[in-house]
VMD Tcl script that builds the backbone (N, CA, C; Angstrom):
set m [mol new atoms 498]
animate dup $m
set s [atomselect $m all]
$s set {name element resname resid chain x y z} {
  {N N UNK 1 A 153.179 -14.182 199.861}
  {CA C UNK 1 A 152.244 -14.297 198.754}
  {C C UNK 1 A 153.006 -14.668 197.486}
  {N N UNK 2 A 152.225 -15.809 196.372}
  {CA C UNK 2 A 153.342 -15.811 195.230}
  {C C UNK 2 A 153.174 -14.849 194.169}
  {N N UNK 3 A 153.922 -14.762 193.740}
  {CA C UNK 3 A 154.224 -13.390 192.862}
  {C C UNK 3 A 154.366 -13.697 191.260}
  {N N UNK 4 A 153.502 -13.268 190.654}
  {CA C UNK 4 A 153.428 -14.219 189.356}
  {C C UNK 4 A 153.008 -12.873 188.072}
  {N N UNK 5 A 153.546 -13.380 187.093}
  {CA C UNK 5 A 152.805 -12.811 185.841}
  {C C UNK 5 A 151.664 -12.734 185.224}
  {N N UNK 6 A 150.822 -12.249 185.264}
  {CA C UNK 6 A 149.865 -12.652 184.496}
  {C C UNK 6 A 149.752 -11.595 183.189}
  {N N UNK 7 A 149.638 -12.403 182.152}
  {CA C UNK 7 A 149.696 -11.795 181.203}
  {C C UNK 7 A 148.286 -11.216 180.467}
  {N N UNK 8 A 148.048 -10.254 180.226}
  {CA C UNK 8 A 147.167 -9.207 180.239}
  {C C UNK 8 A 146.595 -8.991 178.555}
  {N N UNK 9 A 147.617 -9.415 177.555}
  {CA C UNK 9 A 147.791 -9.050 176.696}
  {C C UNK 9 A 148.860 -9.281 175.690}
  {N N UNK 10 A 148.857 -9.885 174.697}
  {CA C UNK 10 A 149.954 -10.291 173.580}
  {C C UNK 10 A 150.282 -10.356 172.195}
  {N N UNK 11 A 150.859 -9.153 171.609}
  {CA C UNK 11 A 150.668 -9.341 170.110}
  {C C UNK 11 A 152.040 -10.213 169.700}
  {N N UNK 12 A 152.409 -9.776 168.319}
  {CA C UNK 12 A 153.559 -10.485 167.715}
  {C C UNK 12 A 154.845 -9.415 168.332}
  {N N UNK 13 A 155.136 -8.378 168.570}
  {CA C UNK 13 A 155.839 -7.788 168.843}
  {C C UNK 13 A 155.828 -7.295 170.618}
  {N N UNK 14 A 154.997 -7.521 171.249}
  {CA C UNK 14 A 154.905 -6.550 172.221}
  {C C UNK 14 A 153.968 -7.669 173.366}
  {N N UNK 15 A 154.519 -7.887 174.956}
  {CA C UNK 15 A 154.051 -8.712 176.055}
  {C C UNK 15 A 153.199 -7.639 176.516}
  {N N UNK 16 A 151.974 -7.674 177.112}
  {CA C UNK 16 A 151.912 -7.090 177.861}
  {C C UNK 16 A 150.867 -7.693 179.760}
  {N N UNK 17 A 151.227 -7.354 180.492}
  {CA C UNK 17 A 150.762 -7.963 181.638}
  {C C UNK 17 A 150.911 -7.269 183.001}
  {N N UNK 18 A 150.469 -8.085 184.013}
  {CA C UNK 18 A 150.125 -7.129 185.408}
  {C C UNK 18 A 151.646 -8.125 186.418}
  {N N UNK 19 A 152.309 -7.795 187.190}
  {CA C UNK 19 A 153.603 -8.231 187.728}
  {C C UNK 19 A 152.865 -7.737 189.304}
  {N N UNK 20 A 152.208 -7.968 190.053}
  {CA C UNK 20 A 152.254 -7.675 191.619}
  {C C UNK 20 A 151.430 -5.778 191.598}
  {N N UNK 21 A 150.748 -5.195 190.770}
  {CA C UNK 21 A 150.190 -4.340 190.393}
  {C C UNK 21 A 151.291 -3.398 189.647}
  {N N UNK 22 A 151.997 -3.941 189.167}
  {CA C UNK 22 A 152.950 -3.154 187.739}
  {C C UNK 22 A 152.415 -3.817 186.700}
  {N N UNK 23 A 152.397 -2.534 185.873}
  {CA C UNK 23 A 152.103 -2.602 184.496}
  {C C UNK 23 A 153.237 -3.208 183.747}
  {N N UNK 24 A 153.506 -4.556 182.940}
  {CA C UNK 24 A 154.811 -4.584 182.608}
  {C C UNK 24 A 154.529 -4.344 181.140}
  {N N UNK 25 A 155.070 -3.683 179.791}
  {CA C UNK 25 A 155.261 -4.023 178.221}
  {C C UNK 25 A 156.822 -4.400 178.666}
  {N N UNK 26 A 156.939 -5.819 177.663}
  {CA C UNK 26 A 158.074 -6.154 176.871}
  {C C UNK 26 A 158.060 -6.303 175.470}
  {N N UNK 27 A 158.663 -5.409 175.032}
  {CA C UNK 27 A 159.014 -5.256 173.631}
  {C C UNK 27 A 159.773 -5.971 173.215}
  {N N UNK 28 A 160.172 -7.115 172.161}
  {CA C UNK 28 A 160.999 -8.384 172.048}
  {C C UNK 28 A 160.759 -8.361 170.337}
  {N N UNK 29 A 160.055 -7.562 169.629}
  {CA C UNK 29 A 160.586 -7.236 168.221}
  {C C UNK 29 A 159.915 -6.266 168.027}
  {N N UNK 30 A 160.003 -5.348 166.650}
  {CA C UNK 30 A 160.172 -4.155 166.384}
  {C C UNK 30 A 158.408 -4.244 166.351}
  {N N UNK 31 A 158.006 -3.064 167.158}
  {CA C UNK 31 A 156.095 -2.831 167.373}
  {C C UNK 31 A 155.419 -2.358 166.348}
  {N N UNK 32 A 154.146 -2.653 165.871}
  {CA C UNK 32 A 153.356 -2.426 165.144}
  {C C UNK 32 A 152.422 -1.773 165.427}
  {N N UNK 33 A 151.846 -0.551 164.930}
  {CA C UNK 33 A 150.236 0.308 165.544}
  {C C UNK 33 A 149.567 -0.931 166.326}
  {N N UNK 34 A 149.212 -1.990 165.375}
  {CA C UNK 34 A 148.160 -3.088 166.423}
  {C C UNK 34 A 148.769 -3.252 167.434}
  {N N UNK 35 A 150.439 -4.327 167.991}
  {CA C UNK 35 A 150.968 -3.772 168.945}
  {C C UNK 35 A 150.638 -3.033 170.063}
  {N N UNK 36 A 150.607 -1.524 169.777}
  {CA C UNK 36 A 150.415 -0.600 170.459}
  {C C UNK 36 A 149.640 -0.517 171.309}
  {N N UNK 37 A 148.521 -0.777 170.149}
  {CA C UNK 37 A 146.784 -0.587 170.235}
  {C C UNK 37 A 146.310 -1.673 171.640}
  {N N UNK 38 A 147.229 -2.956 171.512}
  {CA C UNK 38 A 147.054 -3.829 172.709}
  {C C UNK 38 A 147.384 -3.350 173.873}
  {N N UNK 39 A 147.754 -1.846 174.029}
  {CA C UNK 39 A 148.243 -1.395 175.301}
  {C C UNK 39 A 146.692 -1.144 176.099}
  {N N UNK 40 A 146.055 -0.551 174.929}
  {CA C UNK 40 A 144.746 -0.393 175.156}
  {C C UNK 40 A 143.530 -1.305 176.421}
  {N N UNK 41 A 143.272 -2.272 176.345}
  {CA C UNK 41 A 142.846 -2.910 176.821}
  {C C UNK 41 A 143.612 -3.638 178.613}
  {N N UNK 42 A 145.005 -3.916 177.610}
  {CA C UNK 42 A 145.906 -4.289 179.194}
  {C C UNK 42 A 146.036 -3.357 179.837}
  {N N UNK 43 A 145.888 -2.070 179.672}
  {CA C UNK 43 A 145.690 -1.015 180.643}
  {C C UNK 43 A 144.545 -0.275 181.125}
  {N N UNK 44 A 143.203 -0.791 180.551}
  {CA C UNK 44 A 142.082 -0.857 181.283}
  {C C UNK 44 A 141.642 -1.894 182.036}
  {N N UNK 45 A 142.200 -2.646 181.998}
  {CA C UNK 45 A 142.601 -4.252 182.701}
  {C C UNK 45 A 143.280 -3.721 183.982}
  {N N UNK 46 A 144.367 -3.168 183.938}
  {CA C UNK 46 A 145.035 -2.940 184.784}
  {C C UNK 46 A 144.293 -1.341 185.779}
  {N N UNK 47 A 143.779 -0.664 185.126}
  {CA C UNK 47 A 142.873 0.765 185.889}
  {C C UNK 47 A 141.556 -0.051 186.794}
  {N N UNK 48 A 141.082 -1.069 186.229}
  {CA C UNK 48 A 140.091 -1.970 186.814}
  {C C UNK 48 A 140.488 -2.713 187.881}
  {N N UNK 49 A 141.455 -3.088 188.232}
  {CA C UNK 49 A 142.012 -4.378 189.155}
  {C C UNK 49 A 142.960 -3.284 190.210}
  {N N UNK 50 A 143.261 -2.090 190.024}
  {CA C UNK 50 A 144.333 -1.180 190.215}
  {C C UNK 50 A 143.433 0.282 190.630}
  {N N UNK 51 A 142.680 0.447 190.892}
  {CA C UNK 51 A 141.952 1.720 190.605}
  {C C UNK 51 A 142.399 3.006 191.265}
  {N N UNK 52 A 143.555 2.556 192.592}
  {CA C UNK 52 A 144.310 3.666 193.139}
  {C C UNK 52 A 145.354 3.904 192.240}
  {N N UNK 53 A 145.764 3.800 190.934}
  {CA C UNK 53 A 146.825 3.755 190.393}
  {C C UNK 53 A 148.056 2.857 190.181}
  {N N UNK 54 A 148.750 2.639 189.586}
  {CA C UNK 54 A 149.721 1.671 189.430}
  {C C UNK 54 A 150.721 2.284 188.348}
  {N N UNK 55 A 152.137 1.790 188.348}
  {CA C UNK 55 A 153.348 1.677 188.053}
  {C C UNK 55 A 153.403 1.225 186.816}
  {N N UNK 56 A 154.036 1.494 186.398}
  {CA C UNK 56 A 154.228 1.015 184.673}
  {C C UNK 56 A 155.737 1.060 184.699}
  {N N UNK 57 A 156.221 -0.206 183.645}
  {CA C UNK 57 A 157.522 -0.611 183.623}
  {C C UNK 57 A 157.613 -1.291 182.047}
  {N N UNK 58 A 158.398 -0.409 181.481}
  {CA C UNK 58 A 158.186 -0.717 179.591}
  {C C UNK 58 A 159.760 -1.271 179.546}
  {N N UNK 59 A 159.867 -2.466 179.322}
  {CA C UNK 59 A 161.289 -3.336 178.761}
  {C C UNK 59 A 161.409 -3.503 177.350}
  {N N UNK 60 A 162.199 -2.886 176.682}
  {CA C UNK 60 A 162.719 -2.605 175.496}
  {C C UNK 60 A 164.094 -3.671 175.330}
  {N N UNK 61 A 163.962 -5.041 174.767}
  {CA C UNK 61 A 164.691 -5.711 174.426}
  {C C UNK 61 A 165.516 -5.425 173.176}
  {N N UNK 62 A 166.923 -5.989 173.268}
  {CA C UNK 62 A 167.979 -5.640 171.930}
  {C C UNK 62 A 167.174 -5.957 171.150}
  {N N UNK 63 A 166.156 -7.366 170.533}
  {CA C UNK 63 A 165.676 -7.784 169.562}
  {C C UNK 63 A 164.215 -6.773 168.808}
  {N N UNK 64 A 164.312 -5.863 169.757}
  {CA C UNK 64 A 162.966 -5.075 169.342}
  {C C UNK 64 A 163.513 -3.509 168.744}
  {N N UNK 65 A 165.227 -3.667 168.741}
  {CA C UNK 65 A 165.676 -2.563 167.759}
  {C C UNK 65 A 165.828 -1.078 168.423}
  {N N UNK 66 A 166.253 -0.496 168.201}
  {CA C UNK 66 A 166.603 0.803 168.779}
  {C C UNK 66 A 165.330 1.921 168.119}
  {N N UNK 67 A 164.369 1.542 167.610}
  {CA C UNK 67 A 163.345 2.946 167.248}
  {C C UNK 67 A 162.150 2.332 166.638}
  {N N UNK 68 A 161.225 3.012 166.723}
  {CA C UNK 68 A 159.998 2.475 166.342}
  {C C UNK 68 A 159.337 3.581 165.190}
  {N N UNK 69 A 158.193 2.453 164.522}
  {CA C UNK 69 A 158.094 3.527 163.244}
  {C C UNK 69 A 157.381 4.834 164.046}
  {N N UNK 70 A 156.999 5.854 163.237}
  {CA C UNK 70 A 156.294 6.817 163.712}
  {C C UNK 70 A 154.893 6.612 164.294}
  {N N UNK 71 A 154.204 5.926 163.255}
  {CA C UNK 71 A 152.680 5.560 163.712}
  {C C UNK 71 A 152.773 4.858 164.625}
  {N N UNK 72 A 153.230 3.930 164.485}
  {CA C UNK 72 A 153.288 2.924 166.170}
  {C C UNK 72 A 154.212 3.987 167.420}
  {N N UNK 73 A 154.672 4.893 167.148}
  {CA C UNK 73 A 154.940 5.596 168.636}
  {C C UNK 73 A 153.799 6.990 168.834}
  {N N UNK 74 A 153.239 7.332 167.691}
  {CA C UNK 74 A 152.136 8.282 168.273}
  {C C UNK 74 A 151.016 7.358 168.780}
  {N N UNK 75 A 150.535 6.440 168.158}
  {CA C UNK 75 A 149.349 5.264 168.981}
  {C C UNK 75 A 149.538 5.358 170.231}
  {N N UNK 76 A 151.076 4.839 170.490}
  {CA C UNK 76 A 151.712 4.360 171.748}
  {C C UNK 76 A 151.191 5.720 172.779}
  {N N UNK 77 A 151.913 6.675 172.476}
  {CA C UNK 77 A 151.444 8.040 172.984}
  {C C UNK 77 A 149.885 8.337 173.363}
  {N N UNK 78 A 149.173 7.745 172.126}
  {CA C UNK 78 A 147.883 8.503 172.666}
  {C C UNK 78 A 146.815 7.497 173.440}
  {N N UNK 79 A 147.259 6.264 173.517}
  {CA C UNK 79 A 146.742 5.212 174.235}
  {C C UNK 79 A 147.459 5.374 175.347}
  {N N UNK 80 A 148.612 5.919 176.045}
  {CA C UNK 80 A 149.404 6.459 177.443}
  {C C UNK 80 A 148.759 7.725 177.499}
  {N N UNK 81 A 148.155 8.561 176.817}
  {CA C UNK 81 A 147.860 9.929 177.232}
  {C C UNK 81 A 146.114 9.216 178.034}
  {N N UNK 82 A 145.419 8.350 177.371}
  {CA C UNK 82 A 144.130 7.877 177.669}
  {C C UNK 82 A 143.883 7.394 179.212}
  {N N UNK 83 A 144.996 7.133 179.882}
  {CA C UNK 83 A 145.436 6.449 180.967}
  {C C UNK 83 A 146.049 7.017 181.489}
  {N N UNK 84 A 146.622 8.505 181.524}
  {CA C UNK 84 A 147.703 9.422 182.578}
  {C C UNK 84 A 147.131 9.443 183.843}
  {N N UNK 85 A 145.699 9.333 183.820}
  {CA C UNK 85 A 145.220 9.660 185.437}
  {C C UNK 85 A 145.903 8.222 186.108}
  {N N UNK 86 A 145.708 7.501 185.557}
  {CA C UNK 86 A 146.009 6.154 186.546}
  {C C UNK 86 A 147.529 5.604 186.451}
  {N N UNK 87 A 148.259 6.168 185.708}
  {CA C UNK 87 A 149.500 5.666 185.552}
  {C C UNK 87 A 150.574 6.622 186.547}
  {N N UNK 88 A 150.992 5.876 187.763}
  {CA C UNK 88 A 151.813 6.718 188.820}
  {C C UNK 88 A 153.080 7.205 188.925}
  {N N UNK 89 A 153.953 5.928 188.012}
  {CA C UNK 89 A 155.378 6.139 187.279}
  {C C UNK 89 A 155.497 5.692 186.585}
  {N N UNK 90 A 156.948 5.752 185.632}
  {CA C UNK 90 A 156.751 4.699 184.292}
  {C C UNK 90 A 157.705 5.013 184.216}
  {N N UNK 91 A 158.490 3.519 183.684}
  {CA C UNK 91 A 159.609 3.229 184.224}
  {C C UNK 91 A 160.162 2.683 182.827}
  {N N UNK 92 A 161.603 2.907 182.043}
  {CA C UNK 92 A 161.711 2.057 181.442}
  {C C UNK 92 A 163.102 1.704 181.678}
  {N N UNK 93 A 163.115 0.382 180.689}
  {CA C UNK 93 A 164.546 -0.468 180.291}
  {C C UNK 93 A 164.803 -0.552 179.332}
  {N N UNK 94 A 166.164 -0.354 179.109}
  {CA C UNK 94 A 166.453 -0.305 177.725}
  {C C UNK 94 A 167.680 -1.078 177.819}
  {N N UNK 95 A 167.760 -2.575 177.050}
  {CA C UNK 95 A 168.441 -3.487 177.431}
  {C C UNK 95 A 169.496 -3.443 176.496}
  {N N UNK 96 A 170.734 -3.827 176.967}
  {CA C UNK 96 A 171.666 -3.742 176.102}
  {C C UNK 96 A 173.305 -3.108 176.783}
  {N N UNK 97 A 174.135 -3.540 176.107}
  {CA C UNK 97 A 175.059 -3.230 176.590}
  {C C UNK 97 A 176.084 -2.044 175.386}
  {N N UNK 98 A 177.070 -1.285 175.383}
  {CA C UNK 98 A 178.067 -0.088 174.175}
  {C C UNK 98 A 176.665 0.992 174.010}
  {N N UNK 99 A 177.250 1.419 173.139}
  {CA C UNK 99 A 177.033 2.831 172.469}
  {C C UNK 99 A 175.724 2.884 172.294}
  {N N UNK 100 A 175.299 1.985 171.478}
  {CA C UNK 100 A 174.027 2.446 171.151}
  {C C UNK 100 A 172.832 2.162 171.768}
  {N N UNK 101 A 172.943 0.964 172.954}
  {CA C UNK 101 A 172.230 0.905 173.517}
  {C C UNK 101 A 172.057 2.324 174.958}
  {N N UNK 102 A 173.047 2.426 175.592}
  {CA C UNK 102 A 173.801 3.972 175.823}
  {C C UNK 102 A 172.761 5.073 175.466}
  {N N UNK 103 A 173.096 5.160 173.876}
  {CA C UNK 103 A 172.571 6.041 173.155}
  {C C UNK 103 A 170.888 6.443 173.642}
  {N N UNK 104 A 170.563 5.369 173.837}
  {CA C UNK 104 A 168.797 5.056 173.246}
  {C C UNK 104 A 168.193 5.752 174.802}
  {N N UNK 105 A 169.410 4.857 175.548}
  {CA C UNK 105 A 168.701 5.635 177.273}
  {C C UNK 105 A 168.647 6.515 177.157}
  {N N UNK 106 A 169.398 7.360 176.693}
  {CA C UNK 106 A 170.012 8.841 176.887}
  {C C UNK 106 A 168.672 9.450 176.247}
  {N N UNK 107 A 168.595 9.204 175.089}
  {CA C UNK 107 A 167.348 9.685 174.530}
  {C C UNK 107 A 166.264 9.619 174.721}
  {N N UNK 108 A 165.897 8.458 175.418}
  {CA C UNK 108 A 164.784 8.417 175.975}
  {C C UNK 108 A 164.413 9.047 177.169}
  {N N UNK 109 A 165.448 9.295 178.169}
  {CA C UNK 109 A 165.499 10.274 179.054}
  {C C UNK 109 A 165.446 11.648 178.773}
  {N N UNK 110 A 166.288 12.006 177.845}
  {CA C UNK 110 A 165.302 13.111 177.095}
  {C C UNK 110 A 164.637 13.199 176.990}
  {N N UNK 111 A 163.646 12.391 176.153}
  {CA C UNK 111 A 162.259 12.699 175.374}
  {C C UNK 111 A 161.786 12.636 176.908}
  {N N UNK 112 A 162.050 11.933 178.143}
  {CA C UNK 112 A 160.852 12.137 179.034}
  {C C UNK 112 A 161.195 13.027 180.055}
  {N N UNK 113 A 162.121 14.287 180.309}
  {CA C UNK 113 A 162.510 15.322 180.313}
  {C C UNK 113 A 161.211 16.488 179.876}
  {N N UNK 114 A 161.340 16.488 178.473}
  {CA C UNK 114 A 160.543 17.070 177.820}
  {C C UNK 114 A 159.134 16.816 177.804}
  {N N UNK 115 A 158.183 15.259 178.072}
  {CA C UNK 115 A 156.979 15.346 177.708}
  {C C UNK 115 A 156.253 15.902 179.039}
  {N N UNK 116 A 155.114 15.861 179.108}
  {CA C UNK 116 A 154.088 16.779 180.016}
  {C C UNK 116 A 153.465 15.694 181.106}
  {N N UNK 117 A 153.689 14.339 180.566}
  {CA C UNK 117 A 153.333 13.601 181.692}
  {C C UNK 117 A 152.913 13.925 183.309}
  {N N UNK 118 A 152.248 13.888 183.628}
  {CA C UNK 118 A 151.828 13.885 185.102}
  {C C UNK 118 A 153.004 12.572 186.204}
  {N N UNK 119 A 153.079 11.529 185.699}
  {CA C UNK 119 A 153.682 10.573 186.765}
  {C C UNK 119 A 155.194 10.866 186.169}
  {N N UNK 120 A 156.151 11.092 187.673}
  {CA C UNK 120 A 157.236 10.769 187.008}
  {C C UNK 120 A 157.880 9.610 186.115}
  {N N UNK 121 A 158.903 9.727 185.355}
  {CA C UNK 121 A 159.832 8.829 184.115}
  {C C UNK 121 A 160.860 8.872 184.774}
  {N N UNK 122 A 161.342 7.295 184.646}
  {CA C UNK 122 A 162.697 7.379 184.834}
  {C C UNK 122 A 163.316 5.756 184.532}
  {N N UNK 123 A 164.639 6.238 183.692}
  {CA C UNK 123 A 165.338 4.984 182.610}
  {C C UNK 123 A 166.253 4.451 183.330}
  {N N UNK 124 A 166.075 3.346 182.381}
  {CA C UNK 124 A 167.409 2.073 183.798}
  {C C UNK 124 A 167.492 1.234 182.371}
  {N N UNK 125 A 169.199 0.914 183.341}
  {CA C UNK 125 A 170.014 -0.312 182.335}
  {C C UNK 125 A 169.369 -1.496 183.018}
  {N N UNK 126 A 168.981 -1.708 183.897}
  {CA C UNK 126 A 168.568 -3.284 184.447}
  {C C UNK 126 A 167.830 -3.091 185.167}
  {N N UNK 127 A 166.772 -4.587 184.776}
  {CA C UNK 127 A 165.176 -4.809 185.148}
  {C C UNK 127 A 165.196 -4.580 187.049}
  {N N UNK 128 A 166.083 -5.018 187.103}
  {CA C UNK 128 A 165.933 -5.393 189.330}
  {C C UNK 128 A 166.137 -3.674 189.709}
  {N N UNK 129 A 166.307 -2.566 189.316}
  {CA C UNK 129 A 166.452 -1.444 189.684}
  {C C UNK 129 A 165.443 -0.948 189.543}
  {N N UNK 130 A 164.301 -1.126 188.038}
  {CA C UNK 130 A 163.221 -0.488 187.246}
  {C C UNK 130 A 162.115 -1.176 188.406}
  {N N UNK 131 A 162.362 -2.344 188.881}
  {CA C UNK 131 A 161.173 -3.225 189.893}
  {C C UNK 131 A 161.400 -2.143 191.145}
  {N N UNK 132 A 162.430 -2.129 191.532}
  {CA C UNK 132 A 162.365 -1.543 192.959}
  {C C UNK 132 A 161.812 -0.411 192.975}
  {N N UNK 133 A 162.190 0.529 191.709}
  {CA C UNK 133 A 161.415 1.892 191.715}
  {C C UNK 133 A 160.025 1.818 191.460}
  {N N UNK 134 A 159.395 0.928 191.068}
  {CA C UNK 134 A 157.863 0.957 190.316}
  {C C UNK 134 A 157.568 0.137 191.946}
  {N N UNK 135 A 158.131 -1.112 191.924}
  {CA C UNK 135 A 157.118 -1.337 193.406}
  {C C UNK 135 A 157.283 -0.625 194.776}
  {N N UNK 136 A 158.429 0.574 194.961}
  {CA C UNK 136 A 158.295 1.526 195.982}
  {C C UNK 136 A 157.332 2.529 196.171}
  {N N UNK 137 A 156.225 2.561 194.823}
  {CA C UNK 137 A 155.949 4.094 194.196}
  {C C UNK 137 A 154.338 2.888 194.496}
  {N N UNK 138 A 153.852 2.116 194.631}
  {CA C UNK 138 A 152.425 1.358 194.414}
  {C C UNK 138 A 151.854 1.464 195.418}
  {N N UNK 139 A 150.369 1.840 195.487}
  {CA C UNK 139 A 149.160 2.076 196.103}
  {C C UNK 139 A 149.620 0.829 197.744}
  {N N UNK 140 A 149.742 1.447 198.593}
  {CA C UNK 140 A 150.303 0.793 200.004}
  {C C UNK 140 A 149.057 -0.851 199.441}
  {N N UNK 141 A 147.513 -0.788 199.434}
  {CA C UNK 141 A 147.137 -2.005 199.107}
  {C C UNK 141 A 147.629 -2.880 198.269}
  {N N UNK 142 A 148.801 -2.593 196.834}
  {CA C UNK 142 A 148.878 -3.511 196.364}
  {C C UNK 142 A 150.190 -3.853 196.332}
  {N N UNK 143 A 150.858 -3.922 197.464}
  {CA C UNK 143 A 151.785 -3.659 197.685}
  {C C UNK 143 A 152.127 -5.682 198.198}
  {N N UNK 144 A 152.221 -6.470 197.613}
  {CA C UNK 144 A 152.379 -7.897 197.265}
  {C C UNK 144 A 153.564 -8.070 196.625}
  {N N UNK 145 A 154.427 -9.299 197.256}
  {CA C UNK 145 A 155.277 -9.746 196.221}
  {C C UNK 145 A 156.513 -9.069 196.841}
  {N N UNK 146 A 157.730 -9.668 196.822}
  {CA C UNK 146 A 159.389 -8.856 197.110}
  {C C UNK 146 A 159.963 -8.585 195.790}
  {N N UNK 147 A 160.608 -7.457 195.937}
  {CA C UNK 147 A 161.657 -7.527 194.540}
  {C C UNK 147 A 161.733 -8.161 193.996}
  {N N UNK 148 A 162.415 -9.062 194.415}
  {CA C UNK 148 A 163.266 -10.838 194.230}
  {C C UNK 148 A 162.239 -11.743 193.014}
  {N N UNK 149 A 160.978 -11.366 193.474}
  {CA C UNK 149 A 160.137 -12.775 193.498}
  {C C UNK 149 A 159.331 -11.626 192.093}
  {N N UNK 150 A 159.371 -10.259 191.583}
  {CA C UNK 150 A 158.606 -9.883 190.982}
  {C C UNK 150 A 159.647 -9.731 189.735}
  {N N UNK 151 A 161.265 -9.863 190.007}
  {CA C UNK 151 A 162.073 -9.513 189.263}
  {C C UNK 151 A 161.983 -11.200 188.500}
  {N N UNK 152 A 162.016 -12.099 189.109}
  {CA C UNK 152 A 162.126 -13.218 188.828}
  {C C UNK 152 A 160.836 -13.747 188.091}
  {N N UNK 153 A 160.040 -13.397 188.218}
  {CA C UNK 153 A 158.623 -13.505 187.330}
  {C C UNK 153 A 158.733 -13.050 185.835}
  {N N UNK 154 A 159.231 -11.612 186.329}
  {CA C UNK 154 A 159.092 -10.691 184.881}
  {C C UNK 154 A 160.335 -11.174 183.479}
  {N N UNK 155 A 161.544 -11.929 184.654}
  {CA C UNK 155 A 162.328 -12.612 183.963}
  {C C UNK 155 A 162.128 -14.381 183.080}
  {N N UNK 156 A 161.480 -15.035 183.904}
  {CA C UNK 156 A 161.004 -15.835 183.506}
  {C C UNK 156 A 160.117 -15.459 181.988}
  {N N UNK 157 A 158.966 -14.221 181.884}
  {CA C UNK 157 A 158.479 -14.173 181.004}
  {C C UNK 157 A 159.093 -13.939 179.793}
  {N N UNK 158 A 160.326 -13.293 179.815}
  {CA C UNK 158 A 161.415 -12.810 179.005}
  {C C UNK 158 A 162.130 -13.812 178.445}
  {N N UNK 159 A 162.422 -14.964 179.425}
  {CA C UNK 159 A 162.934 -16.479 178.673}
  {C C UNK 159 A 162.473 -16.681 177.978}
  {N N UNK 160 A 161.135 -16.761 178.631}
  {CA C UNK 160 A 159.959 -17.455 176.838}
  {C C UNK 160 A 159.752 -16.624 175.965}
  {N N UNK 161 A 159.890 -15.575 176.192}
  {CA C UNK 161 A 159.744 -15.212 174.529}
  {C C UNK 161 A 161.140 -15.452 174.019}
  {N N UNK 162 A 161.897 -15.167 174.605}
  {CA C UNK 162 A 163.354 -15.378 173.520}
  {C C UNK 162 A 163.201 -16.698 173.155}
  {N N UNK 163 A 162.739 -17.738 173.963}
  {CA C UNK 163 A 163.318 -19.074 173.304}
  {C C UNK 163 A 161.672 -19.345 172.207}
  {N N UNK 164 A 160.545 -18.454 172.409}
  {CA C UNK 164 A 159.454 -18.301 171.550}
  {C C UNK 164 A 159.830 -17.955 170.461}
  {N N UNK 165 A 160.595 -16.498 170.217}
  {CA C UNK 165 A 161.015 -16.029 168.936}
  {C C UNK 165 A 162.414 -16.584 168.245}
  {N N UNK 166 A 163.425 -17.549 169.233}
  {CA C UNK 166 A 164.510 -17.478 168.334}
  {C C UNK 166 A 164.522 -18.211 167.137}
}
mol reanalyze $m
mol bondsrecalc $m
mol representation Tube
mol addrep $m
């Protein structure tokens, strides 16, 4: 089967779309409440087409900065709390290579340590590890698409925005 992106959703800061029944956000500059707010919809998009649940996979690019303001991460929060029933894992990336990118995993593995979430969290330095865990964890029906071919999609979308924003 071909294995493709479809994109779900797109502000100035933030991709969002369906990868083989993964939820993908790519973050590619620093997010805005509206931003956020677009999670909204691509993830009733995705509870509709998905209704046994699905995988979520949030890519945090160098160009989208190491922290987000406050309001745009409680939005973020309460538009993911709106959707816990249907969200099965959630997966992120945090791209980058030294210290501070380092740093950011670390913390973010913290913070998801600590929150109350129902689906397990769990952080990765690279996208082909974050795919294998989100498409091992998907509803046996939507279970379409190889690694290879979903890693290579989600990458492709990532070209274009860099060569969109540079």
């Amino acid at each position: 089967m071909d294995t493709s992106f479809e994109v779900l959703e797109r502000g100035p800061a933030v991709l969002y779309g369906d990868c083989s029944g993964i939820w993908v956000m790519i973050l590619h500059r620093r997010p805005s409440v509206v931003d956020m707010e677009l999670a909204r919809p691509a993830l009733k998009s995705m509870h509709e087409r998905h209704p046994d649940g699905f995988p979520t996979l949030t890519w945090v690019l160098p160009e989208a900065g190491w922290s987000m303001d406050a309001d745009a991460r409680q939005t973020a929060a309460a538009v993911t709390k709106a959707f816990d029933a249907a969200i099965l894992t959630m997966a992120n990336v945090v791209e980058g290579e030294g210290f501070a990118a380092a740093a950011v995993r670390a913390i973010v593995a913290g913070i998801d340590l600590l929150s109350r979430a129902a689906a397990p969290k769990k952080t990765f330095k690279k996208l082909d590890d974050a795919v294998a865990w989100c498409a091992s964890r998907r509803p046996t029906r939507d279970r379409s698409g190889t690694n290879d071919a979903m890693i290579s999609a989600i990458s492709a979308i990532r070209t274009g925005l860099a060569s969109s924003t540079g």
